[in-house]
mmCIF file as gemmi writes it, N, C-alpha and C atoms, coordinates in Angstrom:
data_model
loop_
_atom_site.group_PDB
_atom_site.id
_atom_site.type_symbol
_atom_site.label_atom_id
_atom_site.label_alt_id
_atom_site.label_comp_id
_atom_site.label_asym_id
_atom_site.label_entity_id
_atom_site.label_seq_id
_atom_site.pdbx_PDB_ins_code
_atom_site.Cartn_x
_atom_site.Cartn_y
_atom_site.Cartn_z
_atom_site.occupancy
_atom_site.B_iso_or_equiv
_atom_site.pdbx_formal_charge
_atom_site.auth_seq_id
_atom_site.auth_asym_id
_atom_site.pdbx_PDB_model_num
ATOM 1 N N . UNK Axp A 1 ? -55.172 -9.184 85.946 1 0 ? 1 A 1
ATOM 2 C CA . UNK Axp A 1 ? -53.829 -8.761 86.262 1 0 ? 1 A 1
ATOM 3 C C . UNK Axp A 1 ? -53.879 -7.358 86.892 1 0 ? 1 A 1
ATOM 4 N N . UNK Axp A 2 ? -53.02 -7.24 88.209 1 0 ? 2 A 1
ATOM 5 C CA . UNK Axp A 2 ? -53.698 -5.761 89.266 1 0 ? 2 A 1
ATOM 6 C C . UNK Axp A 2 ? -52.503 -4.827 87.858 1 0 ? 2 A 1
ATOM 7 N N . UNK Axp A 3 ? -52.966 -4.064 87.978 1 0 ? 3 A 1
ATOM 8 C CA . UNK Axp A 3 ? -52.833 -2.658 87.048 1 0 ? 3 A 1
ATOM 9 C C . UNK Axp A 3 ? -51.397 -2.009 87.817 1 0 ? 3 A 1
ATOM 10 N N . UNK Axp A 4 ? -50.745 -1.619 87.159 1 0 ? 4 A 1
ATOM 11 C CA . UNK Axp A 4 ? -48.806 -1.601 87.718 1 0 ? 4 A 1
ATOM 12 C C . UNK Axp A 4 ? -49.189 -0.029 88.014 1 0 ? 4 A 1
ATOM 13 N N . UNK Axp A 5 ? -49.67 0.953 87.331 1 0 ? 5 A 1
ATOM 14 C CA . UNK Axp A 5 ? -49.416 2.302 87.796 1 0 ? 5 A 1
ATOM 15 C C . UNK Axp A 5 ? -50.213 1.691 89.311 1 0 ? 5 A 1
ATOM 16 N N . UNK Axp A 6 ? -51.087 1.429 89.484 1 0 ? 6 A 1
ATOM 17 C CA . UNK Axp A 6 ? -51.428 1.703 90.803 1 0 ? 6 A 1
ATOM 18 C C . UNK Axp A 6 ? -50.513 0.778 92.01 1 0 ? 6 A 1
ATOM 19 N N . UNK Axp A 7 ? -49.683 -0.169 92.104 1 0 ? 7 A 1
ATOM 20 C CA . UNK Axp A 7 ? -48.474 -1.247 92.082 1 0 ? 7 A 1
ATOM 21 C C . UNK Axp A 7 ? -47.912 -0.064 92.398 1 0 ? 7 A 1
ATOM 22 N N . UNK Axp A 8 ? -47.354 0.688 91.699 1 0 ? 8 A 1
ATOM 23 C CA . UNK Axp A 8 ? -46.44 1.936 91.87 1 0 ? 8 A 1
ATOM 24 C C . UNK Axp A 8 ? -46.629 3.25 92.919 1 0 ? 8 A 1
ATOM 25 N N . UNK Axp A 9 ? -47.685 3.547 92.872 1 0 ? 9 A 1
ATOM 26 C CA . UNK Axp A 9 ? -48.084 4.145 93.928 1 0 ? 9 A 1
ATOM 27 C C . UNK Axp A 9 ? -48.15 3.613 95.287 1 0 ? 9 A 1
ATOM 28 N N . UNK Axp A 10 ? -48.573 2.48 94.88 1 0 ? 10 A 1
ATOM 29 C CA . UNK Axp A 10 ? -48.654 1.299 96.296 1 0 ? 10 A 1
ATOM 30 C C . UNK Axp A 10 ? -47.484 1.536 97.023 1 0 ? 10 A 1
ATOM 31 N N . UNK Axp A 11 ? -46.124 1.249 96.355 1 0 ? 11 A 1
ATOM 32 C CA . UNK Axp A 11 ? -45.014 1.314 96.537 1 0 ? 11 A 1
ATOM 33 C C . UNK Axp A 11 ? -44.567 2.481 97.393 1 0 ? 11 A 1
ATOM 34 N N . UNK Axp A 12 ? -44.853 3.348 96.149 1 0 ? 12 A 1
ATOM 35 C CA . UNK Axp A 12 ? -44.921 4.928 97.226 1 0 ? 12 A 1
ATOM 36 C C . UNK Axp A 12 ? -45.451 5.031 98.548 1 0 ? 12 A 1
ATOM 37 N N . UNK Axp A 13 ? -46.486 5.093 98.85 1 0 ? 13 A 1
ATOM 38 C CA . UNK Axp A 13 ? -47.263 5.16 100.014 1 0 ? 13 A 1
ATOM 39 C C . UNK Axp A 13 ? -46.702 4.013 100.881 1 0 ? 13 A 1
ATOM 40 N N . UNK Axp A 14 ? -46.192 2.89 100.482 1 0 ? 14 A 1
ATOM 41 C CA . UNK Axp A 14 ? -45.713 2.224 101.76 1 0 ? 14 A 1
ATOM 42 C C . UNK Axp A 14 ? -44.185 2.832 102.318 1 0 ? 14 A 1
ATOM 43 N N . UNK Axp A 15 ? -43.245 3.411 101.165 1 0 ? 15 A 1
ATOM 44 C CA . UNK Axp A 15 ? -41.829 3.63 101.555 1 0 ? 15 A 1
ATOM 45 C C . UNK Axp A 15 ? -42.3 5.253 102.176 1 0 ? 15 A 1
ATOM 46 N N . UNK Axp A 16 ? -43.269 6.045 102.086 1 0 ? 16 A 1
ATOM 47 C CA . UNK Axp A 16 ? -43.558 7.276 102.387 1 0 ? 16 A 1
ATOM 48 C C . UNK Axp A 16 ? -44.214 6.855 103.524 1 0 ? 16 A 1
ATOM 49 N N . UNK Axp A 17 ? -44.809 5.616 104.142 1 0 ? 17 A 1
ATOM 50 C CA . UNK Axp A 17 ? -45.197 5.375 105.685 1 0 ? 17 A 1
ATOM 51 C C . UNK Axp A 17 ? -44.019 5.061 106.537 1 0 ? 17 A 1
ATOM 52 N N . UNK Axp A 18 ? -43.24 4.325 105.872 1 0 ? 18 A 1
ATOM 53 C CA . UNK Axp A 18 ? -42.094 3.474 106.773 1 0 ? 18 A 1
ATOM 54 C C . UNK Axp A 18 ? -41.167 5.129 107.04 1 0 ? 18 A 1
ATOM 55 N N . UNK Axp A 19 ? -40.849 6.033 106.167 1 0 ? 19 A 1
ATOM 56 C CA . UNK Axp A 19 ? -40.199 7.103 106.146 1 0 ? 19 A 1
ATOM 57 C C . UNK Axp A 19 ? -40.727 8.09 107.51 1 0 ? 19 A 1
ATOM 58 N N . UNK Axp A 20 ? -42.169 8.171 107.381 1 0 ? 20 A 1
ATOM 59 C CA . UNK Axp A 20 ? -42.546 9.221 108.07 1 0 ? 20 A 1
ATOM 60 C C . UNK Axp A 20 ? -43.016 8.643 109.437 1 0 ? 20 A 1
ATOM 61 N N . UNK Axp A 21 ? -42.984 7.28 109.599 1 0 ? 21 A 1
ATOM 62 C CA . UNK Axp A 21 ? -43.297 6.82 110.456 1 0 ? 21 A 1
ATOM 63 C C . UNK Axp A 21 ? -41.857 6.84 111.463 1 0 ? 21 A 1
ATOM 64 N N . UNK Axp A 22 ? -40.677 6.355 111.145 1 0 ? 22 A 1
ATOM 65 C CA . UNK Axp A 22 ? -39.767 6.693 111.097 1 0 ? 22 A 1
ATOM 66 C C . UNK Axp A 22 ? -38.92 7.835 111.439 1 0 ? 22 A 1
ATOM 67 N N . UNK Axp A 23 ? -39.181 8.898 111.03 1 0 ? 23 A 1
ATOM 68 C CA . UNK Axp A 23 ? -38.578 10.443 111.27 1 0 ? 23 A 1
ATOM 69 C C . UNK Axp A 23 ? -40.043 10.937 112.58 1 0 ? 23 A 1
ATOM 70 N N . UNK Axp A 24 ? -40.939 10.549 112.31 1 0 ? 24 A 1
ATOM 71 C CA . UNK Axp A 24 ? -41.806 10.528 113.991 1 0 ? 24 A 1
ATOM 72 C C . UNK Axp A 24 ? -41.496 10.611 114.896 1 0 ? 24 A 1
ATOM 73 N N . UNK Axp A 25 ? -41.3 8.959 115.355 1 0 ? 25 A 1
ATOM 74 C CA . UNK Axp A 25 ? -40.875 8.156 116.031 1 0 ? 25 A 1
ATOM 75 C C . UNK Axp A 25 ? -39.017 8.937 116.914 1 0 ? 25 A 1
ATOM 76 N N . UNK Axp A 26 ? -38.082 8.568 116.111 1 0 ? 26 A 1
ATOM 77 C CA . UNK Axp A 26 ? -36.906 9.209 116.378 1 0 ? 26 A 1
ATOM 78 C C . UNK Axp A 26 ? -37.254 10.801 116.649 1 0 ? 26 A 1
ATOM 79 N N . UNK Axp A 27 ? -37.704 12.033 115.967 1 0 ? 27 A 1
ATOM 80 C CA . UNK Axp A 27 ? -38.55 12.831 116.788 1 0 ? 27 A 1
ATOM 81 C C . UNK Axp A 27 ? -38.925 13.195 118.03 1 0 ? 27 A 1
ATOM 82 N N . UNK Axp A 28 ? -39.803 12.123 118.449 1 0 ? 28 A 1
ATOM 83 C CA . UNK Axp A 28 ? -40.171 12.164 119.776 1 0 ? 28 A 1
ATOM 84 C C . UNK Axp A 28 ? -39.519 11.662 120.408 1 0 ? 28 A 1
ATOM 85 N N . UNK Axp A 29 ? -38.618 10.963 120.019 1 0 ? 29 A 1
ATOM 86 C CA . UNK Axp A 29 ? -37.543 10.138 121.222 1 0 ? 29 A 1
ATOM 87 C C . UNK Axp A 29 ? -36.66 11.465 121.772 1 0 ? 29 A 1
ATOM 88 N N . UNK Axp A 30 ? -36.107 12.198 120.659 1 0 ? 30 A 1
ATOM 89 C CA . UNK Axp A 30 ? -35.48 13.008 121.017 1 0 ? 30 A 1
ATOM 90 C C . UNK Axp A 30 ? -35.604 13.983 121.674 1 0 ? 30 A 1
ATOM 91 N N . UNK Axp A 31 ? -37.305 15.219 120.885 1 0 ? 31 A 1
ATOM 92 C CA . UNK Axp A 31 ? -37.422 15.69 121.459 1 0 ? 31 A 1
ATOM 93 C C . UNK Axp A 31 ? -38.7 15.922 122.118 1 0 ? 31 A 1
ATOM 94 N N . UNK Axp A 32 ? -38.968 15.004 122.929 1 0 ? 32 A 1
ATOM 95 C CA . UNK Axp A 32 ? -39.966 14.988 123.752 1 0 ? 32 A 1
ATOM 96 C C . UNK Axp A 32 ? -39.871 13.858 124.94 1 0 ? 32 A 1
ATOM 97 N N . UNK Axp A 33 ? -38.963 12.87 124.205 1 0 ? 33 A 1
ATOM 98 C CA . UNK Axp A 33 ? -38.322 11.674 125.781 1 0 ? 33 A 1
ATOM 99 C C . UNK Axp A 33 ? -37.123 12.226 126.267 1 0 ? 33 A 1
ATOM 100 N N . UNK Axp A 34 ? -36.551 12.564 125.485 1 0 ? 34 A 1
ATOM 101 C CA . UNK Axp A 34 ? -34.869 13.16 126.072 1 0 ? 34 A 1
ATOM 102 C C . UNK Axp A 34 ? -34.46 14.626 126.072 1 0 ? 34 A 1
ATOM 103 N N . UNK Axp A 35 ? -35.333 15.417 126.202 1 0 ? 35 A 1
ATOM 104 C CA . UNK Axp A 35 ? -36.074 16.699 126.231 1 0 ? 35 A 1
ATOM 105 C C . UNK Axp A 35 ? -34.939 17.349 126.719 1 0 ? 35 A 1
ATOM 106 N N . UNK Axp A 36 ? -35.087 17.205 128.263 1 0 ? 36 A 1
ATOM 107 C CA . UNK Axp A 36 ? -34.371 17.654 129.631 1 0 ? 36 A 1
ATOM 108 C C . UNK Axp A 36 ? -32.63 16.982 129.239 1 0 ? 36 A 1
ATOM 109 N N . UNK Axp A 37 ? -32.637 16.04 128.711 1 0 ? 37 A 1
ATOM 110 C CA . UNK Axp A 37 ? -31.118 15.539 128.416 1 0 ? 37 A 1
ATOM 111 C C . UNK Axp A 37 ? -29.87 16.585 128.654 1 0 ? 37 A 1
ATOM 112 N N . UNK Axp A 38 ? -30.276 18.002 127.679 1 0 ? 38 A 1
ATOM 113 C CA . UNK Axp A 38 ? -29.171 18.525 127.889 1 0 ? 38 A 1
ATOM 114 C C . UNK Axp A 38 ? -28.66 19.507 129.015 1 0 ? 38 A 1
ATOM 115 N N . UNK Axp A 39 ? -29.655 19.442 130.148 1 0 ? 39 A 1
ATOM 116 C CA . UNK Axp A 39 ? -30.064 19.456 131.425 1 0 ? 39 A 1
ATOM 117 C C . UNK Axp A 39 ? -28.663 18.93 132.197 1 0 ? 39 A 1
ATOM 118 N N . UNK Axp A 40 ? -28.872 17.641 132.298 1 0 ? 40 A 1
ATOM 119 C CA . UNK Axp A 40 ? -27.863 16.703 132.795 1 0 ? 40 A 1
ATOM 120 C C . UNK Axp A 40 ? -26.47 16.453 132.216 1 0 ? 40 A 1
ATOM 121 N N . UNK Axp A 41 ? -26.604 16.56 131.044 1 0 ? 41 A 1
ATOM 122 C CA . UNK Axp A 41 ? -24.97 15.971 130.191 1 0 ? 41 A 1
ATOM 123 C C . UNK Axp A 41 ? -24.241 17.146 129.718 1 0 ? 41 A 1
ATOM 124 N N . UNK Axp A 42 ? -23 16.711 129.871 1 0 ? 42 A 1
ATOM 125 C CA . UNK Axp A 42 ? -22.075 17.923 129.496 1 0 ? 42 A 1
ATOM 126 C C . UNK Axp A 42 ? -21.212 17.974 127.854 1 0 ? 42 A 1
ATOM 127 N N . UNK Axp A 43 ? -21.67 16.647 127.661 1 0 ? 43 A 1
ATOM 128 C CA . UNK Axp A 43 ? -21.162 16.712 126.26 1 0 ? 43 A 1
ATOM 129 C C . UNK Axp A 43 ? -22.772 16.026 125.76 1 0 ? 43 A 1
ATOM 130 N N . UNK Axp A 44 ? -22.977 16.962 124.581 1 0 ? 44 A 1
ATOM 131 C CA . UNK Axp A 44 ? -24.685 16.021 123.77 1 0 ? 44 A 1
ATOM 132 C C . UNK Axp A 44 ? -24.443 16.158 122.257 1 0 ? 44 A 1
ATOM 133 N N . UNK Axp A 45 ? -25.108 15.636 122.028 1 0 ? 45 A 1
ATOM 134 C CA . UNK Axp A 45 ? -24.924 14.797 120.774 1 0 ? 45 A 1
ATOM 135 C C . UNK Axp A 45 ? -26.069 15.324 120.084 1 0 ? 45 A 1
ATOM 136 N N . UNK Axp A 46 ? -26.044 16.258 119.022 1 0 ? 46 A 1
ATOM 137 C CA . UNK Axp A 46 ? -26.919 16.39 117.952 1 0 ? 46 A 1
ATOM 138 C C . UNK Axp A 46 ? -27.19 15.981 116.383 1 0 ? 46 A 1
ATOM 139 N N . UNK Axp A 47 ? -28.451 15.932 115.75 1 0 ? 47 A 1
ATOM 140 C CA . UNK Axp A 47 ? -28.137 15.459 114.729 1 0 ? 47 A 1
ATOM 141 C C . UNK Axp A 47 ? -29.74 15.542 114.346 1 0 ? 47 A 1
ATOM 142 N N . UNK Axp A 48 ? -30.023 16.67 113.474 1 0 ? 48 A 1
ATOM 143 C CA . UNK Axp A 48 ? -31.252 16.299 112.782 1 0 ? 48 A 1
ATOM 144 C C . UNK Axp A 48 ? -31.942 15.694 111.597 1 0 ? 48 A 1
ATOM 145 N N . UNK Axp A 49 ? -31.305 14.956 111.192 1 0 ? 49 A 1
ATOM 146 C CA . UNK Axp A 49 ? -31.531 14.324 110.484 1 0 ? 49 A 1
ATOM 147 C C . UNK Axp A 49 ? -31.165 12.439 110.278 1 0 ? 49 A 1
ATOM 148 N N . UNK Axp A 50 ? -31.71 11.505 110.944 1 0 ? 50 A 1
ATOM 149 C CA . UNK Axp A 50 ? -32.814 11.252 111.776 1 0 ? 50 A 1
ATOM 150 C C . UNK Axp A 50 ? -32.6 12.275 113.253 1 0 ? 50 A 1
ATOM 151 N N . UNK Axp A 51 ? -33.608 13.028 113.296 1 0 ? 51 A 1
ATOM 152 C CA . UNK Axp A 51 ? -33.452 13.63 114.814 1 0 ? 51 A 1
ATOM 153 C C . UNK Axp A 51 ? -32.824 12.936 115.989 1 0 ? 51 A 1
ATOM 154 N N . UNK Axp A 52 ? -31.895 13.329 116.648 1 0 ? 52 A 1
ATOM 155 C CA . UNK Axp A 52 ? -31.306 12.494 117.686 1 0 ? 52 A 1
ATOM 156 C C . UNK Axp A 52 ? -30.938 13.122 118.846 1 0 ? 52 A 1
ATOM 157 N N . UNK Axp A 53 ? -30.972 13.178 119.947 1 0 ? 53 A 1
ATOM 158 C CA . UNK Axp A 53 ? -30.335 14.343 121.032 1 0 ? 53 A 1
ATOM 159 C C . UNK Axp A 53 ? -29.96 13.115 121.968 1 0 ? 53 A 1
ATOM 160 N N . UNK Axp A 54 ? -28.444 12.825 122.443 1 0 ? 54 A 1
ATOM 161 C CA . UNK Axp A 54 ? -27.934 11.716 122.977 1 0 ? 54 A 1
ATOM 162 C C . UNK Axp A 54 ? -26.562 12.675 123.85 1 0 ? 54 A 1
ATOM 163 N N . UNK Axp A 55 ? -26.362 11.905 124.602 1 0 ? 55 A 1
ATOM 164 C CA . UNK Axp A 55 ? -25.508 11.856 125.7 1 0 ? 55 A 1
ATOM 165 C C . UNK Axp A 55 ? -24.019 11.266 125.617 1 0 ? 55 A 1
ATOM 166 N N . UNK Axp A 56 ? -23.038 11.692 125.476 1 0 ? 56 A 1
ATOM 167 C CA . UNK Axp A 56 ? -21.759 10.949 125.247 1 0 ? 56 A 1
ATOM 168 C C . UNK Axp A 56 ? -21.232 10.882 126.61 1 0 ? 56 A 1
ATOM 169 N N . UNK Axp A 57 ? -20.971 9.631 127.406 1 0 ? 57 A 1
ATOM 170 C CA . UNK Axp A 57 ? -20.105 9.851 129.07 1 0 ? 57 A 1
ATOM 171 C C . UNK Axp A 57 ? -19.122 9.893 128.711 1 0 ? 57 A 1
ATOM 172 N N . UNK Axp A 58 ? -18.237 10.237 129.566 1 0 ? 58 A 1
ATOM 173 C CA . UNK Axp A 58 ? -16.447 10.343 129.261 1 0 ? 58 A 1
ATOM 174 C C . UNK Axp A 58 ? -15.959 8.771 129.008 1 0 ? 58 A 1
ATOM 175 N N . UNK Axp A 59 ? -16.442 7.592 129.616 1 0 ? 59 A 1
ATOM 176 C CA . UNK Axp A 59 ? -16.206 6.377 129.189 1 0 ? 59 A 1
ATOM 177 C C . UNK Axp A 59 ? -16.834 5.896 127.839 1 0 ? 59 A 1
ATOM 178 N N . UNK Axp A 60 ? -17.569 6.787 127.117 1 0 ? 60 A 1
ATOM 179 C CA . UNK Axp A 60 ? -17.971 6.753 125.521 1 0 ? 60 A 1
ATOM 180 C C . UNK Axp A 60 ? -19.187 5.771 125.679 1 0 ? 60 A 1
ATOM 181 N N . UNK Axp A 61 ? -20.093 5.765 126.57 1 0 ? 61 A 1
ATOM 182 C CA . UNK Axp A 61 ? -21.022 4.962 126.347 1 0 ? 61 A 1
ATOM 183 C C . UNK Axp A 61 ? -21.938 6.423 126.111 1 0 ? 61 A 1
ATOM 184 N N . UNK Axp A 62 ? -23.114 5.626 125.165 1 0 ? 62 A 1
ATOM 185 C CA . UNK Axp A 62 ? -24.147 6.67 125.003 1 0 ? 62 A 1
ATOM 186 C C . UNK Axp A 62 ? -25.352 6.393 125.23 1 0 ? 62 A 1
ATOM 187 N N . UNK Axp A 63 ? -26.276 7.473 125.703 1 0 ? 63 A 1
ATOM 188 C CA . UNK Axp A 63 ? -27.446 7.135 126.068 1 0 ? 63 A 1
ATOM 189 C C . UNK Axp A 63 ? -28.518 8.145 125.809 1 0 ? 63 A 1
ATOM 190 N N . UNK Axp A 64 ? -29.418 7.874 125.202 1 0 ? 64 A 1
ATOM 191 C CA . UNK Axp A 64 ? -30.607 8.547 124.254 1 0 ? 64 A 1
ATOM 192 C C . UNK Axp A 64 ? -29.976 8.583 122.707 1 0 ? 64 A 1
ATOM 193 N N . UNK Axp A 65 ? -29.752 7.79 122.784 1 0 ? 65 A 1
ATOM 194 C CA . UNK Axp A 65 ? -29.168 7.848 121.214 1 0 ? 65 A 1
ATOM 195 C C . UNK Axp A 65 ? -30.258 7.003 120.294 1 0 ? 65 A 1
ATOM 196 N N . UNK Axp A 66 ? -30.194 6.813 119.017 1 0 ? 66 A 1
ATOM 197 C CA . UNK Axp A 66 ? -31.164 6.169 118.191 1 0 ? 66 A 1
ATOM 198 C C . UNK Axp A 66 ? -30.335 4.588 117.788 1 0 ? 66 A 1
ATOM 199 N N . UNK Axp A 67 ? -31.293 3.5 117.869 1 0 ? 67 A 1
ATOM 200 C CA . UNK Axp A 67 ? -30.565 2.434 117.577 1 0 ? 67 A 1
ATOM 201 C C . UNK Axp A 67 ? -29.62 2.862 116.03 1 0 ? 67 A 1
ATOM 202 N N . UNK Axp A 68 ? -29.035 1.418 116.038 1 0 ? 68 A 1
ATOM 203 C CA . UNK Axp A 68 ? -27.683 1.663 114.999 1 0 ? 68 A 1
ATOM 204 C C . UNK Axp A 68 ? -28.336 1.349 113.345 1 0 ? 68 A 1
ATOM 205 N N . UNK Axp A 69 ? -29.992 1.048 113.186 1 0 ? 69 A 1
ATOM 206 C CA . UNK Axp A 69 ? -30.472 0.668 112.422 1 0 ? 69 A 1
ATOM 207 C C . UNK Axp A 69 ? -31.533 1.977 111.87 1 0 ? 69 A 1
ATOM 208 N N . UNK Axp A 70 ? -31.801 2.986 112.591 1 0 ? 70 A 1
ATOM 209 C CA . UNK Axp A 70 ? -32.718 3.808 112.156 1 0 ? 70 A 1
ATOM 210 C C . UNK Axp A 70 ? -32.118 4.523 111.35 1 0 ? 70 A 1
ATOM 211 N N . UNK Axp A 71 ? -30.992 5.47 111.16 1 0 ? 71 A 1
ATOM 212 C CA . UNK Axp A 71 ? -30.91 5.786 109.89 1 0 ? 71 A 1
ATOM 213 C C . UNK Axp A 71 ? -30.386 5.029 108.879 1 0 ? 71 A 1
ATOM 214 N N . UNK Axp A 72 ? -30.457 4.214 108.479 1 0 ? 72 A 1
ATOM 215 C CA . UNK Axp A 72 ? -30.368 3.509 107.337 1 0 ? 72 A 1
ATOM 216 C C . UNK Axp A 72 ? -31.709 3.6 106.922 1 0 ? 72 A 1
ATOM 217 N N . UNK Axp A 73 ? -32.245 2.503 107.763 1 0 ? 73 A 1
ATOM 218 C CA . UNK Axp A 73 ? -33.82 2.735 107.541 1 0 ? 73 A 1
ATOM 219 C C . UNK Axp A 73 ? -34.458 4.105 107.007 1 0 ? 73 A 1
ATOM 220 N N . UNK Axp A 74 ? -34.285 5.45 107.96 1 0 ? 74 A 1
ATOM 221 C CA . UNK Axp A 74 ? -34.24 6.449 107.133 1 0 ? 74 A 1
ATOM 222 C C . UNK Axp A 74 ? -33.965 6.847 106.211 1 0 ? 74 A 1
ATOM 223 N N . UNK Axp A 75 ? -32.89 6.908 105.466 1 0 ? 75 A 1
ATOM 224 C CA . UNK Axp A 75 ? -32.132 7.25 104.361 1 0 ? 75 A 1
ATOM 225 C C . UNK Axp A 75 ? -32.681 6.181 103.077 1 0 ? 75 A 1
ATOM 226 N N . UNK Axp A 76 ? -32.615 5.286 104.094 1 0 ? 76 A 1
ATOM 227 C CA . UNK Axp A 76 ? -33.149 3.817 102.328 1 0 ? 76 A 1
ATOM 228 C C . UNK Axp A 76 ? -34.66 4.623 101.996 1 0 ? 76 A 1
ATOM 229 N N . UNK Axp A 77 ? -35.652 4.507 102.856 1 0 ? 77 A 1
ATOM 230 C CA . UNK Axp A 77 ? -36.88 4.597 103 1 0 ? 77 A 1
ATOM 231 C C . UNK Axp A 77 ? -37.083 6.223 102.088 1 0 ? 77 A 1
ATOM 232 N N . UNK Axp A 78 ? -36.157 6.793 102.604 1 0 ? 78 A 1
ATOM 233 C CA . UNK Axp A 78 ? -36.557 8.638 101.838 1 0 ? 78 A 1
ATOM 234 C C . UNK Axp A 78 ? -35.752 8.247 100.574 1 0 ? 78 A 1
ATOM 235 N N . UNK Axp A 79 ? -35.239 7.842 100.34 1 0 ? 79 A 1
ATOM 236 C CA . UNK Axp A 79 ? -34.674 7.662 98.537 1 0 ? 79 A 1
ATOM 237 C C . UNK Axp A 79 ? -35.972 7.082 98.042 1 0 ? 79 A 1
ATOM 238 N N . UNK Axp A 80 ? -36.145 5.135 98.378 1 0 ? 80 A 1
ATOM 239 C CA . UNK Axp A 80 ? -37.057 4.447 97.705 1 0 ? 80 A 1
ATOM 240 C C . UNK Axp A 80 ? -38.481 5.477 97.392 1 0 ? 80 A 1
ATOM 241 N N . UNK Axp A 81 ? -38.869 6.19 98.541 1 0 ? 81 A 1
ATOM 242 C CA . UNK Axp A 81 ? -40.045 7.148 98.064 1 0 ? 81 A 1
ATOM 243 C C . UNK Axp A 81 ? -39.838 8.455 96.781 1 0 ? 81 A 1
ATOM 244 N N . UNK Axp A 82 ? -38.5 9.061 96.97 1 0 ? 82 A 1
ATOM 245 C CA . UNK Axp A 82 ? -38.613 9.607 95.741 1 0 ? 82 A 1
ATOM 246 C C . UNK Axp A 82 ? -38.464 8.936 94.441 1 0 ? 82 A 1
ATOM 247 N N . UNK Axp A 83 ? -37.733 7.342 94.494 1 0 ? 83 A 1
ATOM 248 C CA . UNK Axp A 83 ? -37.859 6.995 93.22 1 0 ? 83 A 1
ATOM 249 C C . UNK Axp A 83 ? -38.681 6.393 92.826 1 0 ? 83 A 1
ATOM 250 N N . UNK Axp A 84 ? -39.382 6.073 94.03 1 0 ? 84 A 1
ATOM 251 C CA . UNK Axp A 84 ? -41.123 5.385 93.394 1 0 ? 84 A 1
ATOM 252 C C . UNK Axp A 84 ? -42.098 6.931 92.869 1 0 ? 84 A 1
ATOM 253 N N . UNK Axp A 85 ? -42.292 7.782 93.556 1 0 ? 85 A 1
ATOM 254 C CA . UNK Axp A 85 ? -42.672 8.908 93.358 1 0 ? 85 A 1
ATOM 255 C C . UNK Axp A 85 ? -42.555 9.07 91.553 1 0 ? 85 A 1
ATOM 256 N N . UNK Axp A 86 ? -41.126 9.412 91.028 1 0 ? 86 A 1
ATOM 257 C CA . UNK Axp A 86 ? -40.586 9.658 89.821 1 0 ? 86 A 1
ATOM 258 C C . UNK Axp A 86 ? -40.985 8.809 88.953 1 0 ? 86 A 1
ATOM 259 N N . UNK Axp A 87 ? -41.144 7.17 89.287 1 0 ? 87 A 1
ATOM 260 C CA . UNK Axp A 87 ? -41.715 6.522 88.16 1 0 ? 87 A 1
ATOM 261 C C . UNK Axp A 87 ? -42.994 6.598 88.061 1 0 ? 87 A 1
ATOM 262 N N . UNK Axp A 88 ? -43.891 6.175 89.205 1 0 ? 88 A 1
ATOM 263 C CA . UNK Axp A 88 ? -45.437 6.604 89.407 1 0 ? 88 A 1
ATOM 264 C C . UNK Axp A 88 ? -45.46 7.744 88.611 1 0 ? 88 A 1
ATOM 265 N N . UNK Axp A 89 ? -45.321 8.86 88.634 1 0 ? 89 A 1
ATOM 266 C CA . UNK Axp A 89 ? -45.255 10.119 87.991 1 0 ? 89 A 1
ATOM 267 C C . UNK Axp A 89 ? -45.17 9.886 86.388 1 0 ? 89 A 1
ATOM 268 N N . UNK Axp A 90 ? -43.636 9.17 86.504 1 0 ? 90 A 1
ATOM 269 C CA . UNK Axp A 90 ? -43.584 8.908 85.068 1 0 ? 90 A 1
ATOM 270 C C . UNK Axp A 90 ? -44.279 8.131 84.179 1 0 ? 90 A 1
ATOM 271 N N . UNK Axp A 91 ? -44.469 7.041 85.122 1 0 ? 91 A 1
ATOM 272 C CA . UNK Axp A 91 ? -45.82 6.167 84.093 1 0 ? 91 A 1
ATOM 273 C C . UNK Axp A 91 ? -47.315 6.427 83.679 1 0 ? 91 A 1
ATOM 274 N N . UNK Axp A 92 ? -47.541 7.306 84.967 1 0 ? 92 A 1
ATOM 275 C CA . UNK Axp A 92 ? -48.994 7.981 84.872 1 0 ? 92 A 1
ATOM 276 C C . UNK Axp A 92 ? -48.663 9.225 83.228 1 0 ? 92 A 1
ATOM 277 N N . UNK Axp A 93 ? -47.538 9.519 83.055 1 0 ? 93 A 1
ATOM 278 C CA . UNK Axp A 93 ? -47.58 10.793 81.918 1 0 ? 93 A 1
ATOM 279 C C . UNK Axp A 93 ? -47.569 10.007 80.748 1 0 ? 93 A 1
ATOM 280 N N . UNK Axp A 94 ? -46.951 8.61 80.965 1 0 ? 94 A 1
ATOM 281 C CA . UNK Axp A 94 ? -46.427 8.039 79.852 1 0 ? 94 A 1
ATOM 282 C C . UNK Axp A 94 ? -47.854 7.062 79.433 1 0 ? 94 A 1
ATOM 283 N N . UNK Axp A 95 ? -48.757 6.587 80.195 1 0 ? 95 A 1
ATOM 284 C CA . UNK Axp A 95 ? -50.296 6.047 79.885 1 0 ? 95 A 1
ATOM 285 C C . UNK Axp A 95 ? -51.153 7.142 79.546 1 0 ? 95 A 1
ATOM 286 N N . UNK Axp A 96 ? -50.707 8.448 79.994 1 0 ? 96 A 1
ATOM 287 C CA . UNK Axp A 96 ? -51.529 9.236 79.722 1 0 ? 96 A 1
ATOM 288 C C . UNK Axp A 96 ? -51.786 9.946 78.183 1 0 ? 96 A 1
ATOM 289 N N . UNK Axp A 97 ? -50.067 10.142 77.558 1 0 ? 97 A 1
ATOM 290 C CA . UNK Axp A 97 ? -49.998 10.317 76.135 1 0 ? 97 A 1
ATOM 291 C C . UNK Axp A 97 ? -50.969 8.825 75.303 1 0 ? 97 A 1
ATOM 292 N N . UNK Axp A 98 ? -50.816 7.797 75.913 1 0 ? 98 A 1
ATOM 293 C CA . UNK Axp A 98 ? -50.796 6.58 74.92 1 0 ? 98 A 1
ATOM 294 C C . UNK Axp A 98 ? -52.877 6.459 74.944 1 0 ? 98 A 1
C-alpha cells in the first residue's frame, strides 16, 4: 500500500507545477509577447495577478488578454497547493510524534 504522507506531497508538487507553470506562462504572454502593447492602445488593461497586459477597443473587444479559464486555474491551483502543503506538513509532525 503506497505510503499517504508521500501521496500528499505528490499532491503538492503537482498543484505547485500546474500553479507555477501557469503564472509563467500568462507572464510571458504579457510581458514579453504584448510588451510594446501599450505602445499602440489607448486604453490597457492591467492586472497582476494572473499577469495580464490587454487592450480594450472602443467597440469592447479585447486583445492580449488571458483566456477566460486561466485565472481560475490560477486561483484553484494556488489554494489546492497551500492546503496540500498544510496537511503534508501536518501529517509529517503528526507520524513524527507517533
Amino acid at each position: 500500500m503506497p505510503d499517504r504522507q508521500n501521496q500528499m506531497w505528490g499532491l503538492f508538487v503537482a498543484s505547485l507545477s500546474v500553479f507555477l507553470t501557469n503564472w509563467f506562462m500568462s507572464w510571458g504572454k504579457a510581458y514579453v509577447i504584448n510588451d510594446d502593447l501599450p505602445n499602440f492602445c489607448g486604453d490597457v488593461r492591467r492586472r497582476l495577478f494572473p499577469p495580464e497586459v490587454a487592450c480594450v477597443a472602443e467597440n469592447g473587444t479585447v486583445t492580449g488578454g488571458n483566456a477566460w479559464w486561466v485565472a481560475p486555474v490560477f486561483f484553484t491551483s494556488g489554494a489546492l497547493t497551500l492546503m496540500f502543503a498544510v496537511l503534508a506538513l501536518r501529517r509529517a509532525a503528526v507520524s513524527r510524534k507517533a
